[in-house]
PDB file of N, CA, C and O in Angstrom, chain B, residues numbered from 101:
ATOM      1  N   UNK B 101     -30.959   3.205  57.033  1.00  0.00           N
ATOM      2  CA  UNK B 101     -30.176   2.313  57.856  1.00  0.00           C
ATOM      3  C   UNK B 101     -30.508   0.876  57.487  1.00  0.00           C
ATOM      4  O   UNK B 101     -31.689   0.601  57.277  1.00  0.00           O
ATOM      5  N   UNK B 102     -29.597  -0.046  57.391  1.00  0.00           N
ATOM      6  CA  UNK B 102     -29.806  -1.527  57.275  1.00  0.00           C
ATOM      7  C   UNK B 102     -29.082  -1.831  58.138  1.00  0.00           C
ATOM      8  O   UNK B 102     -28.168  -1.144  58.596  1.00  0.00           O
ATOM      9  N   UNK B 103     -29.518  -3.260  58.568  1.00  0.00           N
ATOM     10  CA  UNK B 103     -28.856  -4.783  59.570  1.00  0.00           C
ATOM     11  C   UNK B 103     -28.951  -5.225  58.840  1.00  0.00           C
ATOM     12  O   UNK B 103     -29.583  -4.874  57.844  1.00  0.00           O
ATOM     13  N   UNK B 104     -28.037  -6.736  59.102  1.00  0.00           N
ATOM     14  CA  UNK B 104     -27.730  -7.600  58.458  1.00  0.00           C
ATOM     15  C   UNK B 104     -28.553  -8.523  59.778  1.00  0.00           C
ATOM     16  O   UNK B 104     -28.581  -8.186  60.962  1.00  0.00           O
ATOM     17  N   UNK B 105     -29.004  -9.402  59.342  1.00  0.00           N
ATOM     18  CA  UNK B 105     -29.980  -9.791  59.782  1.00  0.00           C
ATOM     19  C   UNK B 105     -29.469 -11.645  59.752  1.00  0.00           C
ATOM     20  O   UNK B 105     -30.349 -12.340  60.259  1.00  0.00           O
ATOM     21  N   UNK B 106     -28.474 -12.298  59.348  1.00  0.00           N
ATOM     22  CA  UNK B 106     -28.193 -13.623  58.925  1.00  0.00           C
ATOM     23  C   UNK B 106     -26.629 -13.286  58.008  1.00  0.00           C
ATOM     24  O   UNK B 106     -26.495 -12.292  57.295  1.00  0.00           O
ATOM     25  N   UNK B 107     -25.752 -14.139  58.178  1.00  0.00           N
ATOM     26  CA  UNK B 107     -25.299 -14.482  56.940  1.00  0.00           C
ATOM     27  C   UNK B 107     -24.790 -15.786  57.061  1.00  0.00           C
ATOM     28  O   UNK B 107     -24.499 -16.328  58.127  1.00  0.00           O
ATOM     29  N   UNK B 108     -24.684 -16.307  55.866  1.00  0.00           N
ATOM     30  CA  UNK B 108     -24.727 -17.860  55.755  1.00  0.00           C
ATOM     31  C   UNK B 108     -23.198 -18.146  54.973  1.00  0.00           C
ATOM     32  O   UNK B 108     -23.178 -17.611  53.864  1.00  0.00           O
ATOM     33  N   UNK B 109     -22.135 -18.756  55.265  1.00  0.00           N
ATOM     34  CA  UNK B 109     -20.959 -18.627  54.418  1.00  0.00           C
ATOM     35  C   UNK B 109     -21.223 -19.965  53.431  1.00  0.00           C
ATOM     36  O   UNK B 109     -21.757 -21.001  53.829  1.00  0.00           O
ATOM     37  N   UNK B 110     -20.744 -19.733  52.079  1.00  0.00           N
ATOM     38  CA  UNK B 110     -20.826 -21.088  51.093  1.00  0.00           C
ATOM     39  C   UNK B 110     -20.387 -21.356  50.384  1.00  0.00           C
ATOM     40  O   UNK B 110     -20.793 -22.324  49.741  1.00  0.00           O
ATOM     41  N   UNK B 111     -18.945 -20.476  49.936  1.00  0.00           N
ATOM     42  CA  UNK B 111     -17.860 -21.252  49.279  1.00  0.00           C
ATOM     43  C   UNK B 111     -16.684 -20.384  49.115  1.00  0.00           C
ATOM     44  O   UNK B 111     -16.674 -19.497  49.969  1.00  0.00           O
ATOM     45  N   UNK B 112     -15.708 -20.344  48.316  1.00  0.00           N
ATOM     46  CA  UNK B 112     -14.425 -19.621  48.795  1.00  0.00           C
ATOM     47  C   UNK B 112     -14.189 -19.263  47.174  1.00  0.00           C
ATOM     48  O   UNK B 112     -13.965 -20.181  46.385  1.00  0.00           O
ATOM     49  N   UNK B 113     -14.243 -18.110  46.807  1.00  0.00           N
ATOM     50  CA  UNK B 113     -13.947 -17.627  45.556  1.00  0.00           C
ATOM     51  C   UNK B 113     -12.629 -16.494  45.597  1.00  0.00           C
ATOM     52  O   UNK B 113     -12.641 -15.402  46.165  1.00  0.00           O
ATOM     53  N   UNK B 114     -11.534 -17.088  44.841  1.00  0.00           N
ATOM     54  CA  UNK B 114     -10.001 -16.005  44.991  1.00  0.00           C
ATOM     55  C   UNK B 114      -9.489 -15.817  46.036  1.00  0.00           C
ATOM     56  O   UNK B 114      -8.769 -14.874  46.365  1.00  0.00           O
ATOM     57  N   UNK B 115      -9.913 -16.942  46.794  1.00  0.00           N
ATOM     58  CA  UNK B 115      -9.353 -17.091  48.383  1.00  0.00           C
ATOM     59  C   UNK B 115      -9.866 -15.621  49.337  1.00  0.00           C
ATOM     60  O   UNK B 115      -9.310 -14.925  50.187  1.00  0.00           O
ATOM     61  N   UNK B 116     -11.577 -15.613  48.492  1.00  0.00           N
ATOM     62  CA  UNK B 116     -12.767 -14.553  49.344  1.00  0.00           C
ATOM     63  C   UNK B 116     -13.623 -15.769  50.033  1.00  0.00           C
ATOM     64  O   UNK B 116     -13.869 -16.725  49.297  1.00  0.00           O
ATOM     65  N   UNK B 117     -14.094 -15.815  51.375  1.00  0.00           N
ATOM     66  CA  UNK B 117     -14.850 -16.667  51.844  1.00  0.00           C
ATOM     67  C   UNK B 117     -16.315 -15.401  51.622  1.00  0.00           C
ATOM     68  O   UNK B 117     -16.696 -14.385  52.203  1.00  0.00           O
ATOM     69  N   UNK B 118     -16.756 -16.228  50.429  1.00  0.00           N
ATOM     70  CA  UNK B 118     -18.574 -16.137  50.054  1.00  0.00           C
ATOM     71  C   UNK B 118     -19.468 -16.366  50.825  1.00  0.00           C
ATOM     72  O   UNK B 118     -19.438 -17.422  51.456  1.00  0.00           O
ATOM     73  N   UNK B 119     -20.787 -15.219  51.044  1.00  0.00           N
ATOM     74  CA  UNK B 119     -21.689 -15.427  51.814  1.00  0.00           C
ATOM     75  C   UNK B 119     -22.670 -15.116  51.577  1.00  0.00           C
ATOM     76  O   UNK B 119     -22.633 -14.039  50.982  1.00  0.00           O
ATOM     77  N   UNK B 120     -24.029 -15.629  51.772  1.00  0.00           N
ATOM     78  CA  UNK B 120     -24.962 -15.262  51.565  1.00  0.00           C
ATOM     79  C   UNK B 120     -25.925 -14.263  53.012  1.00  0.00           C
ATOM     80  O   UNK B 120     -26.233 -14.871  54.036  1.00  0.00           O
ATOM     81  N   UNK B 121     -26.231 -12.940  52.863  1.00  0.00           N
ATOM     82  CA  UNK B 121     -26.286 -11.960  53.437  1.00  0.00           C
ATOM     83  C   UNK B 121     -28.047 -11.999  53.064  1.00  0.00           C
ATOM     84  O   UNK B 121     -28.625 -12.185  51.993  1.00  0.00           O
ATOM     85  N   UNK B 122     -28.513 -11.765  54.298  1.00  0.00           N
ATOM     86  CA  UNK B 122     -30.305 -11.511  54.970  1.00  0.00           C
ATOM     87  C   UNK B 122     -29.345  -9.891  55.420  1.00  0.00           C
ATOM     88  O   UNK B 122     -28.263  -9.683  55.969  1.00  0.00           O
ATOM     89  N   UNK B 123     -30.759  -8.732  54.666  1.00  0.00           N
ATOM     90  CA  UNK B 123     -30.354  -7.201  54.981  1.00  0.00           C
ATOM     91  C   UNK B 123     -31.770  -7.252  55.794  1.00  0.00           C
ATOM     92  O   UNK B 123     -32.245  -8.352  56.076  1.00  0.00           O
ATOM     93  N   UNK B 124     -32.506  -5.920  56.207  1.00  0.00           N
ATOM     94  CA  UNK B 124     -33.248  -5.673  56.742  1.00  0.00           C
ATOM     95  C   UNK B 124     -33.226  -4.051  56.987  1.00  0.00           C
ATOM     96  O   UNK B 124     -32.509  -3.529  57.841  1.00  0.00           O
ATOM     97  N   UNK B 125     -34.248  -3.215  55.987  1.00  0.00           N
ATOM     98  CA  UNK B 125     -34.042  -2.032  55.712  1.00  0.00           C
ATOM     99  C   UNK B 125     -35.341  -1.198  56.123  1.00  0.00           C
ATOM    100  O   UNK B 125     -36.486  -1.650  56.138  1.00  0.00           O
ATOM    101  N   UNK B 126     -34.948   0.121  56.458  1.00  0.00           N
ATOM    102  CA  UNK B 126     -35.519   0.787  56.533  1.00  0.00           C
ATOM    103  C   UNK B 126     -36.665   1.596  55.115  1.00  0.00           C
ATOM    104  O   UNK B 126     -37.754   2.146  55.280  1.00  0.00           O
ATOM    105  N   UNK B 127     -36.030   1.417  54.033  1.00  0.00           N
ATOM    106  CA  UNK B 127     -36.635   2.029  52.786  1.00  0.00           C
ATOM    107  C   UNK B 127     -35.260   1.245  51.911  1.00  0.00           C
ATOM    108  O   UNK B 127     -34.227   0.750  52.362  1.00  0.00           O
ATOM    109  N   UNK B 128     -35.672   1.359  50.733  1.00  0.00           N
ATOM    110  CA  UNK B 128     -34.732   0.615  49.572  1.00  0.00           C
ATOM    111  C   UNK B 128     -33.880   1.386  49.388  1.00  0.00           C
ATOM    112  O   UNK B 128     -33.021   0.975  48.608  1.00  0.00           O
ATOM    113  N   UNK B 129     -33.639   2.936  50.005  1.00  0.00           N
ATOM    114  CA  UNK B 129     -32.762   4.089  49.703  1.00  0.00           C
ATOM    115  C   UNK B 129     -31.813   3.679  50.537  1.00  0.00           C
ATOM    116  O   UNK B 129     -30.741   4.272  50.425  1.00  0.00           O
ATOM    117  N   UNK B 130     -31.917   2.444  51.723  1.00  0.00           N
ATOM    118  CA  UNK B 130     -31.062   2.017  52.651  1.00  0.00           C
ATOM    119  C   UNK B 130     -29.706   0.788  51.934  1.00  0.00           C
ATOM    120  O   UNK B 130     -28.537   0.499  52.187  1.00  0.00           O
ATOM    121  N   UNK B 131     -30.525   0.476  51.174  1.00  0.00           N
ATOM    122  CA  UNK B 131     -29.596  -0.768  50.995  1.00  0.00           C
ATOM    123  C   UNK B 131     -28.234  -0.586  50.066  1.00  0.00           C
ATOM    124  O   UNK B 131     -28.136   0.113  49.057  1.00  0.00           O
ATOM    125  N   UNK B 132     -27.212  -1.405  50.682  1.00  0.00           N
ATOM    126  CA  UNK B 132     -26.298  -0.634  50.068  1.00  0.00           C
ATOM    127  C   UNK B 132     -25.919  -1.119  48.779  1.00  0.00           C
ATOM    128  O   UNK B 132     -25.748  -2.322  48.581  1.00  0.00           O
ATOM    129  N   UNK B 133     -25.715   0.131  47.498  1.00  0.00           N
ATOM    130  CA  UNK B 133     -25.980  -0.268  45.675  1.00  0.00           C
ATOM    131  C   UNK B 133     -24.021  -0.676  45.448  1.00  0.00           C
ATOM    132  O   UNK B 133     -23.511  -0.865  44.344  1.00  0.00           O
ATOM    133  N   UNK B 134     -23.385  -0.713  46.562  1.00  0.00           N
ATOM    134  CA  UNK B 134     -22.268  -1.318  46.211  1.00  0.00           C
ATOM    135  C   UNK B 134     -21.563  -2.429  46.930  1.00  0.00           C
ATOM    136  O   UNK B 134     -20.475  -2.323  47.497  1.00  0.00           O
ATOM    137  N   UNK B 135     -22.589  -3.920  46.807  1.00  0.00           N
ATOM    138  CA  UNK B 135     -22.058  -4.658  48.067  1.00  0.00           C
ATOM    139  C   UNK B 135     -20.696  -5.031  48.195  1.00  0.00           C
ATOM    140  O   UNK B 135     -19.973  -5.016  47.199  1.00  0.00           O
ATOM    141  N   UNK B 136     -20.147  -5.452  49.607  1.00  0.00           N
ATOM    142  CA  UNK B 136     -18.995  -6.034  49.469  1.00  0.00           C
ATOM    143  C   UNK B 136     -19.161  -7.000  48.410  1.00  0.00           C
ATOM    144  O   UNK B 136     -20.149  -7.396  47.790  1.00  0.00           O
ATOM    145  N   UNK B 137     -17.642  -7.338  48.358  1.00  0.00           N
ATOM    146  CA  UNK B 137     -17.325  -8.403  47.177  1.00  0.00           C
ATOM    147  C   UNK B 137     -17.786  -9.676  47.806  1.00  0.00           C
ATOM    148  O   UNK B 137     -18.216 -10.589  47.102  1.00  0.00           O
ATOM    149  N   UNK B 138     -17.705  -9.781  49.239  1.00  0.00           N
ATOM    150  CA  UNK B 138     -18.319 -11.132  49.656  1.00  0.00           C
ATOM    151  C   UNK B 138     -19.165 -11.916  50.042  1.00  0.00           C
ATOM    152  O   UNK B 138     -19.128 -12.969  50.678  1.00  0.00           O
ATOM    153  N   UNK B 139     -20.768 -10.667  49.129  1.00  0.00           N
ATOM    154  CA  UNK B 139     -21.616 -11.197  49.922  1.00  0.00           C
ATOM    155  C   UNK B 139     -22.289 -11.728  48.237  1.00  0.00           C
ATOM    156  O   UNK B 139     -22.348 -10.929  47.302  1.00  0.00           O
ATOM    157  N   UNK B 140     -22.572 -12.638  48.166  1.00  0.00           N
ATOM    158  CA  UNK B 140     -22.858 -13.425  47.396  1.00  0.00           C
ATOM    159  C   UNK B 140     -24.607 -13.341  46.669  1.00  0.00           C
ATOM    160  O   UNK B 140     -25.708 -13.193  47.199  1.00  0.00           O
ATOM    161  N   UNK B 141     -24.241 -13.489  45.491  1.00  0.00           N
ATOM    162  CA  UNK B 141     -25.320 -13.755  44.350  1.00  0.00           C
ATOM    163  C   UNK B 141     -26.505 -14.769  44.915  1.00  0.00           C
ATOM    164  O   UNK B 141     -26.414 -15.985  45.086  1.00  0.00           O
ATOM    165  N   UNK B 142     -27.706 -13.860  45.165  1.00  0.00           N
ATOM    166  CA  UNK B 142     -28.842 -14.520  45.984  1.00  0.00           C
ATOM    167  C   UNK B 142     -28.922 -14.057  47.219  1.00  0.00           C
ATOM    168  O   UNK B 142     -29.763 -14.533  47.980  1.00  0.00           O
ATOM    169  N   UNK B 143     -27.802 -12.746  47.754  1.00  0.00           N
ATOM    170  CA  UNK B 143     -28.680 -12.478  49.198  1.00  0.00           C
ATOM    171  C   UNK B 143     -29.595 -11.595  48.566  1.00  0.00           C
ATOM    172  O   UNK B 143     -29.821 -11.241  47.408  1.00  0.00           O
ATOM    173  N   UNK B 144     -30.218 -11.262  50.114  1.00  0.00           N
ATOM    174  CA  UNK B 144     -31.849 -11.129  50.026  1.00  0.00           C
ATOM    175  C   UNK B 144     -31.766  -9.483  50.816  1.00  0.00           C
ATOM    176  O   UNK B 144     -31.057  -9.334  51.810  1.00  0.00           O
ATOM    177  N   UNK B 145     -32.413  -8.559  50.349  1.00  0.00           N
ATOM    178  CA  UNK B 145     -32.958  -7.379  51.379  1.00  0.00           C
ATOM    179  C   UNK B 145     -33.955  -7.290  51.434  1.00  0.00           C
ATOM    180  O   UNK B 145     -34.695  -7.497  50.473  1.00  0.00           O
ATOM    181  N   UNK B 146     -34.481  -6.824  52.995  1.00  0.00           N
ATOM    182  CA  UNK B 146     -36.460  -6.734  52.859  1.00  0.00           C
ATOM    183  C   UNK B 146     -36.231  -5.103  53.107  1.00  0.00           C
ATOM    184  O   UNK B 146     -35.653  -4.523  54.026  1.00  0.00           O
ATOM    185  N   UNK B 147     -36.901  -4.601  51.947  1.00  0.00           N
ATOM    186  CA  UNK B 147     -37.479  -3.174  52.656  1.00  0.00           C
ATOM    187  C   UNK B 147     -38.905  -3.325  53.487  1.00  0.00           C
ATOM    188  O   UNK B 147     -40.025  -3.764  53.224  1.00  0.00           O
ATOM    189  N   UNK B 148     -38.190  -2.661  54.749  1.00  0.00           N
ATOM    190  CA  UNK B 148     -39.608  -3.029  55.260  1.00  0.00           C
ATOM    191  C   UNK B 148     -40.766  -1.968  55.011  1.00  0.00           C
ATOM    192  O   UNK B 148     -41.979  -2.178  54.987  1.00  0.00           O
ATOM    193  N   UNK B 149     -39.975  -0.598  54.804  1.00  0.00           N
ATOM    194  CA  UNK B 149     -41.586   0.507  54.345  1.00  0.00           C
ATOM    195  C   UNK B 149     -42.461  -0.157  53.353  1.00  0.00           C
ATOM    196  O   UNK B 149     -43.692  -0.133  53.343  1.00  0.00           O
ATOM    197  N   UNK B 150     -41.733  -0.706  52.586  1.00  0.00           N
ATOM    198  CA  UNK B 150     -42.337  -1.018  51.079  1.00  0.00           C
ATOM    199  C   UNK B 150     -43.087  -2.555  51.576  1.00  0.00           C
ATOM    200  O   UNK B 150     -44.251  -2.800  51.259  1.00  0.00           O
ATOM    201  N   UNK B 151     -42.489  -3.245  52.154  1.00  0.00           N
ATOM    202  CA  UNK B 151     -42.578  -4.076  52.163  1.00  0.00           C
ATOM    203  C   UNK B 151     -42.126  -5.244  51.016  1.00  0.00           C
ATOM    204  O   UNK B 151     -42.648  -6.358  51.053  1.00  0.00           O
ATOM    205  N   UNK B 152     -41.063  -4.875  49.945  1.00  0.00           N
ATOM    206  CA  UNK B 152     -40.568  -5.357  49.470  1.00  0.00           C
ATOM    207  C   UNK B 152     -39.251  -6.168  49.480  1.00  0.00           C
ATOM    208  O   UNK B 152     -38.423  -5.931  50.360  1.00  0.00           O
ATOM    209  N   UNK B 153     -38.964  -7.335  48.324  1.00  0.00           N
ATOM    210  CA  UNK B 153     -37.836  -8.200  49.051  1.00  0.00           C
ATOM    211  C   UNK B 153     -37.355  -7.683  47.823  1.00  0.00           C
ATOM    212  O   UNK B 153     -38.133  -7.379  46.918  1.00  0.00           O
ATOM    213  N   UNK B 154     -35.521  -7.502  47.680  1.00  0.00           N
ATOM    214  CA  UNK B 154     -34.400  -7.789  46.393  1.00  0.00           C
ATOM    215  C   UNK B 154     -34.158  -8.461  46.517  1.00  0.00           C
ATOM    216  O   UNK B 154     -34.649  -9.113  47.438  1.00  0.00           O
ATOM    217  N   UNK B 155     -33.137  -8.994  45.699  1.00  0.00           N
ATOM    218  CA  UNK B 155     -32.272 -10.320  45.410  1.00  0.00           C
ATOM    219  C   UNK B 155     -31.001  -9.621  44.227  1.00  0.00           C
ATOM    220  O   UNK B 155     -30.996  -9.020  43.153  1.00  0.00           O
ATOM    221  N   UNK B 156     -29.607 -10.375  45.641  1.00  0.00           N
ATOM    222  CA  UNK B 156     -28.689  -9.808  44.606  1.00  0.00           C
ATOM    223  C   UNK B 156     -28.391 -10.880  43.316  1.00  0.00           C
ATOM    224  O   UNK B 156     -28.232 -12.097  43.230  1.00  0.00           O
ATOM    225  N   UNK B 157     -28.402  -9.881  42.484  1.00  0.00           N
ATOM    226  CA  UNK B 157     -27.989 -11.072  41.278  1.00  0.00           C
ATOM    227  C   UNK B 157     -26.563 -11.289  40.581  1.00  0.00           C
ATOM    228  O   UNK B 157     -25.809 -10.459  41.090  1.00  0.00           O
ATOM    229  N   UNK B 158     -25.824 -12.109  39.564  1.00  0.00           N
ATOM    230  CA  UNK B 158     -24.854 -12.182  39.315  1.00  0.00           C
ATOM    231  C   UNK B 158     -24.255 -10.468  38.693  1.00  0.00           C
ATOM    232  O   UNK B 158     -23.123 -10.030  38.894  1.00  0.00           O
ATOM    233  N   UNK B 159     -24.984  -9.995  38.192  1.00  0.00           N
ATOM    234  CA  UNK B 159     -24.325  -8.521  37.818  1.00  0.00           C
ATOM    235  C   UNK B 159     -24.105  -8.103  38.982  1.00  0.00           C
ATOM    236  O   UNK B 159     -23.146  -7.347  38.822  1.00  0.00           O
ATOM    237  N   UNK B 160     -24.504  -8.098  40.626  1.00  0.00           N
ATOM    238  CA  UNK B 160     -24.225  -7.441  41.801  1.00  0.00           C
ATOM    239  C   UNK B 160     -25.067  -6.266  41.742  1.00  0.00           C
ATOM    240  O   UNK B 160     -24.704  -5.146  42.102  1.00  0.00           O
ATOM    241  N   UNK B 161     -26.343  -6.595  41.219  1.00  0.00           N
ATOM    242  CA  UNK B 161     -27.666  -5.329  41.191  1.00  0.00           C
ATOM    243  C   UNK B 161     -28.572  -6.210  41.795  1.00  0.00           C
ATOM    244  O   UNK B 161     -28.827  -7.414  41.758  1.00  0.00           O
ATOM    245  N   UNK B 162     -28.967  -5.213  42.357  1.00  0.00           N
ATOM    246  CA  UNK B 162     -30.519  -5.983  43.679  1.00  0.00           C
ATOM    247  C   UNK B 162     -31.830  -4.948  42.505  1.00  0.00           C
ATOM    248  O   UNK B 162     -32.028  -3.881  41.924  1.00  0.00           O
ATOM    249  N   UNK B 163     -32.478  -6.550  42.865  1.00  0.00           N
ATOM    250  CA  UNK B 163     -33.765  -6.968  41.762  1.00  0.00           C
ATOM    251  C   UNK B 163     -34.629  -6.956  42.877  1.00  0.00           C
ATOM    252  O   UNK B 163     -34.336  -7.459  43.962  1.00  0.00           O
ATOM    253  N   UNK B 164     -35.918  -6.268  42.565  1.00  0.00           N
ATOM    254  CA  UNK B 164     -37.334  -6.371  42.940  1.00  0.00           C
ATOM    255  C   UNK B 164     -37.225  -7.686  42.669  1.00  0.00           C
ATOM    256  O   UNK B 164     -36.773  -8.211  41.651  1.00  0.00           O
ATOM    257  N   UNK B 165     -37.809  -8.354  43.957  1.00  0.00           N
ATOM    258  CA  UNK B 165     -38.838  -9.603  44.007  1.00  0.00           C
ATOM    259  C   UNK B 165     -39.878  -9.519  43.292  1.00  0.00           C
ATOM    260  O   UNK B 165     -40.158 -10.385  42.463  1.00  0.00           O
ATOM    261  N   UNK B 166     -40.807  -8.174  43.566  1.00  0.00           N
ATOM    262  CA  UNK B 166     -42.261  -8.352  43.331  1.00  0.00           C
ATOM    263  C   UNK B 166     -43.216  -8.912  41.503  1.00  0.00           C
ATOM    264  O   UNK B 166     -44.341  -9.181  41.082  1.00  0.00           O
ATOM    265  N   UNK B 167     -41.885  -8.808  41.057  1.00  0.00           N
ATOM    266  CA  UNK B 167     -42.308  -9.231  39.658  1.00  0.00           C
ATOM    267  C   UNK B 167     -42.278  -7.925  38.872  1.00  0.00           C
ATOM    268  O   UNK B 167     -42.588  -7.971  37.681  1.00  0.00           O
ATOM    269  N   UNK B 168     -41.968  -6.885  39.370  1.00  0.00           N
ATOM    270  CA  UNK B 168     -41.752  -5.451  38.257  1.00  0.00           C
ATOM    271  C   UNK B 168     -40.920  -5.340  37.541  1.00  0.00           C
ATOM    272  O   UNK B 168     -40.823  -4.464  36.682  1.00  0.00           O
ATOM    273  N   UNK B 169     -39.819  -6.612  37.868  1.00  0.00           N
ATOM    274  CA  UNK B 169     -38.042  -5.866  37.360  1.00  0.00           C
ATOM    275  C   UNK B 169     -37.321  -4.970  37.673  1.00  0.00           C
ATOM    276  O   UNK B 169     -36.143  -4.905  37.323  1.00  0.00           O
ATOM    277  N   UNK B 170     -37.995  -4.000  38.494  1.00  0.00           N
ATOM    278  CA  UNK B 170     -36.925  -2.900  39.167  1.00  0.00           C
ATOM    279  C   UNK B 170     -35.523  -3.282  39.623  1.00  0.00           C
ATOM    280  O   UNK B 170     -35.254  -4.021  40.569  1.00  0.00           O
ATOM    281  N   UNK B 171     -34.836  -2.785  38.966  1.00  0.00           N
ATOM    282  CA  UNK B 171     -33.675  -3.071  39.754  1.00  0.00           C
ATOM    283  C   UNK B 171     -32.640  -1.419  40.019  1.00  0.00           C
ATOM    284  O   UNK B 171     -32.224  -0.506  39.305  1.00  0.00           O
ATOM    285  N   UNK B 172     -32.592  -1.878  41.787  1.00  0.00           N
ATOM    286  CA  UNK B 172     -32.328  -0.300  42.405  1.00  0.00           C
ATOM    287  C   UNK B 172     -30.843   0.242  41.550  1.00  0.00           C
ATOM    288  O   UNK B 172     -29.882  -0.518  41.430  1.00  0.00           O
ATOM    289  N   UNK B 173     -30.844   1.298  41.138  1.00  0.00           N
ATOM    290  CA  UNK B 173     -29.505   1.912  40.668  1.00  0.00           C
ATOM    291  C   UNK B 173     -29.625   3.516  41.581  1.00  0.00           C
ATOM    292  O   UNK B 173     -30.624   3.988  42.125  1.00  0.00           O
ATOM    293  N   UNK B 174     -28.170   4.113  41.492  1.00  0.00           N
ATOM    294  CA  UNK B 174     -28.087   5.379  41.977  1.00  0.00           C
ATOM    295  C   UNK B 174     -29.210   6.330  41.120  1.00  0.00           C
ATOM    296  O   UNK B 174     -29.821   6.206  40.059  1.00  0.00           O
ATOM    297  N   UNK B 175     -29.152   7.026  41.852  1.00  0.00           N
ATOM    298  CA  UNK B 175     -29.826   8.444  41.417  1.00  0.00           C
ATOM    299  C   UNK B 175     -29.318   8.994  40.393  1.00  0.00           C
ATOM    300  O   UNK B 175     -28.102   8.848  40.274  1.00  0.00           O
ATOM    301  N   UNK B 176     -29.861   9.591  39.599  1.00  0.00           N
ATOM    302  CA  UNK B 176     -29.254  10.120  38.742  1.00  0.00           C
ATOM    303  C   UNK B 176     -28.225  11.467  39.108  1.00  0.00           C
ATOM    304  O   UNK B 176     -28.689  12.344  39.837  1.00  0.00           O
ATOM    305  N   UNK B 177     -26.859  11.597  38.593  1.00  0.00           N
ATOM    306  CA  UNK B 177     -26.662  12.782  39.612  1.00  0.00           C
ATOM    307  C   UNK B 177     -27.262  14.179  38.274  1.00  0.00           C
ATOM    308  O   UNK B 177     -27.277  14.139  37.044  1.00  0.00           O
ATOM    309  N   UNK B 178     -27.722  15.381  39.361  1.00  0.00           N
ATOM    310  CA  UNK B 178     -28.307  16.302  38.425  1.00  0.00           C
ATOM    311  C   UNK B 178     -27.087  17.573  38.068  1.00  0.00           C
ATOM    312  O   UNK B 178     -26.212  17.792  38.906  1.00  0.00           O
ATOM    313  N   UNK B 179     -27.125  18.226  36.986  1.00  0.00           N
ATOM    314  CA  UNK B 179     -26.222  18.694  36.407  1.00  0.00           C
ATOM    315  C   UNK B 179     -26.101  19.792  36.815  1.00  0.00           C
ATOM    316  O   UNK B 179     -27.073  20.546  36.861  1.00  0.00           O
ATOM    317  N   UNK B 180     -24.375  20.322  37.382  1.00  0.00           N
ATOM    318  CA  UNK B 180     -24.136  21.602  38.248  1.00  0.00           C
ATOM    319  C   UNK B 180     -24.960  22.651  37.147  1.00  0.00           C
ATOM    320  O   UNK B 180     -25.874  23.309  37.643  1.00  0.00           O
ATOM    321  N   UNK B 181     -24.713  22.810  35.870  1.00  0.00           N
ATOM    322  CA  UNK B 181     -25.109  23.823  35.115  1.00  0.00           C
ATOM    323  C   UNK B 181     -26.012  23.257  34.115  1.00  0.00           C
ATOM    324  O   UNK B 181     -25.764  22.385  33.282  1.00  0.00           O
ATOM    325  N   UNK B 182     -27.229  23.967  34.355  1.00  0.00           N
ATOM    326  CA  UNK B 182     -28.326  23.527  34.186  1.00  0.00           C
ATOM    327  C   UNK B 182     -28.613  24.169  32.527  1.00  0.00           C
ATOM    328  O   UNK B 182     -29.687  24.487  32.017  1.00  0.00           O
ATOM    329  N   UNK B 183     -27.321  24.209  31.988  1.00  0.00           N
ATOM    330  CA  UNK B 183     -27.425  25.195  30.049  1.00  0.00           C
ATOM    331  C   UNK B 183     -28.215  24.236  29.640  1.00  0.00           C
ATOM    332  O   UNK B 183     -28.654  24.247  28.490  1.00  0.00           O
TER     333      UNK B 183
END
């Protein structure tokens, strides 16, 4: 589960009003890997289990703060037939 915790509006792209979005998560499995289109390059999620912060970036992939480079992607999906 995530809240949104803040959002800050800051400019108007394709006649989308842009925002910058504060999440607030339960585990990083919370946050969502497909944001709207309007929440803008630089919001922030805290996982709080981890205690870790992301940051969305211009590709629209949320980056570990902590200095690892992680950046969260889906799961891999695993293969119906396992030949």
């Amino acid at each position: 589960m995530y809240v949104i915790s803040s959002t800050t509006p800051v400019r108007t792209r394709g006649g989308i009003p842009m925002k910058l979005v504060e999440l607030r998560c339960d585990s990083a499995q919370d946050i969502p890997l497909t944001p709207p289109a309007c929440w803008e390059m630089g919001s922030i999620a805290w996982d709080i289990g981890a205690g870790v912060f992301y940051g969305l970036n211009s590709d629209r992939e949320w980056v570990s703060q902590s200095g690892d480079g992680t950046v969260l992607a889906p799961a891999e999906e695993e293969s119906a037939d396992p030949a």
